[in-house]
C-alpha positions as CSV (number, residue, x, y, z in Angstrom):
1,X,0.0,0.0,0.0
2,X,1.6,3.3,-1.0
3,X,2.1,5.8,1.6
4,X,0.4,9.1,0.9
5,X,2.0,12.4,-0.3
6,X,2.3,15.2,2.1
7,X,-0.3,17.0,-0.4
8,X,-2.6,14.4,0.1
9,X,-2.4,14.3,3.6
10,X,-3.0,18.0,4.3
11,X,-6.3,17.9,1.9
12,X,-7.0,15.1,3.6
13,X,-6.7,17.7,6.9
14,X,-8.2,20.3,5.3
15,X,-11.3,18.5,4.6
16,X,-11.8,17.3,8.4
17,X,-11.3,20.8,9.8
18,X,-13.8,21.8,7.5
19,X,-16.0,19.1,8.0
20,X,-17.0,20.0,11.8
21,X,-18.0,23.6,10.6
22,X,-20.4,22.1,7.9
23,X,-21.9,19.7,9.8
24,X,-22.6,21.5,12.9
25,X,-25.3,23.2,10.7
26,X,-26.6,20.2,8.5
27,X,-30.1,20.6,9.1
28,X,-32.4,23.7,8.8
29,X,-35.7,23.6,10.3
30,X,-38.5,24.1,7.6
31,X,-40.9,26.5,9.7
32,X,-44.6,25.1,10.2
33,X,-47.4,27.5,8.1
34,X,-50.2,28.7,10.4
35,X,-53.2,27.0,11.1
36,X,-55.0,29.9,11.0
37,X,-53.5,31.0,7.8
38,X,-55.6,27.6,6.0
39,X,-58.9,28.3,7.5
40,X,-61.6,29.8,5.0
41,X,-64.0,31.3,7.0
42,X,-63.7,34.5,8.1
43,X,-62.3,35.2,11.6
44,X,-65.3,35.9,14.6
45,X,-63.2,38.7,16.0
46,X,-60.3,41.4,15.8
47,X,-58.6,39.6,18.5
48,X,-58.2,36.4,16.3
49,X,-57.7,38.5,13.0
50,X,-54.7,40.3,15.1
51,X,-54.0,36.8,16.6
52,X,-53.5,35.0,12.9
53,X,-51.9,38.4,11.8
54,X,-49.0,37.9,14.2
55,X,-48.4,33.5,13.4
56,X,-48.1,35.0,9.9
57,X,-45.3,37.7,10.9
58,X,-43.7,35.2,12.9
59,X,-43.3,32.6,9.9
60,X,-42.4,35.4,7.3
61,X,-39.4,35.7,10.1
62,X,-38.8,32.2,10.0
63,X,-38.9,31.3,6.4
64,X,-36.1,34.1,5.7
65,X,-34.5,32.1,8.5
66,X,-34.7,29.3,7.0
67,X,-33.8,30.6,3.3
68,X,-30.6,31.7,4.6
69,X,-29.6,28.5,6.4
70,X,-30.2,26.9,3.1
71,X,-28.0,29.1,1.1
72,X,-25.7,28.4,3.8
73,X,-25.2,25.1,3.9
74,X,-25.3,25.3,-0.5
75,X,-22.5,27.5,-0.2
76,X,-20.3,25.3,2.6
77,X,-21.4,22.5,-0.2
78,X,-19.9,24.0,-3.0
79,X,-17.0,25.2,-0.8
80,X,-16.4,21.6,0.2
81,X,-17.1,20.0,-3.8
82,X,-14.2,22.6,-4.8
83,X,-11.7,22.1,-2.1
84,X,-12.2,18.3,-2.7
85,X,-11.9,18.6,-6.9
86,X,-9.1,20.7,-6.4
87,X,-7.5,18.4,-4.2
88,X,-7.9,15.8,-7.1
89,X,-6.9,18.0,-9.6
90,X,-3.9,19.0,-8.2
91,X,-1.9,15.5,-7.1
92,X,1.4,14.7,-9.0
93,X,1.7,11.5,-10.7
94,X,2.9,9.0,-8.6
95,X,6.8,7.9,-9.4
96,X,6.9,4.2,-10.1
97,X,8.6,2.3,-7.2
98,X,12.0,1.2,-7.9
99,X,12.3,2.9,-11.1
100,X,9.9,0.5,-12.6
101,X,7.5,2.2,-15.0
102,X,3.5,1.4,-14.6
């Protein structure tokens, strides 16, 4: 088994420290639409029109949230797919061992 390059190795180190970053955030939470935002009939008061009014604020916060966690953990994705292809990309040939040729 050949022993890896130094190259290889400190990809191969770059990857893990990376990987603890990317998968401390690996899941978003998908906010839950109001109840009261499916209802069809009209509401029997101002307090619940003011009541459904607010649920609907809250998830308009939380979908942004959750639109920018995705985007985030696209962008560590691509960040990772890059680092990793240009790892690839940029290993030597290996020498043959004992000056035999492959």
């Amino acid at each position: 088994m050949p022993i890896p390059s130094f190259r290889t190795v400190s990809i191969i180190a770059g990857m893990l420290a990376f990987a603890p970053s990317a998968s401390a955030q690996l899941y978003c939470s998908q906010p839950i639409r109001p109840y009261c935002s499916t209802l069809s009939k009209p509401f029997s008061d101002t307090s619940e029109t003011r009541e459904c009014s607010e649920e609907i604020e809250d998830f308009k916060r939380a979908s942004s949230t959750y639109r920018d966690c995705l985007k985030g953990l696209i962008e560590k994705s691509n960040l990772l797919s890059q680092r990793v292809s240009d790892g690839f990309l940029s290993r030597k040939e290996i020498e043959p061992a004992l000056g035999r040729k492959s």
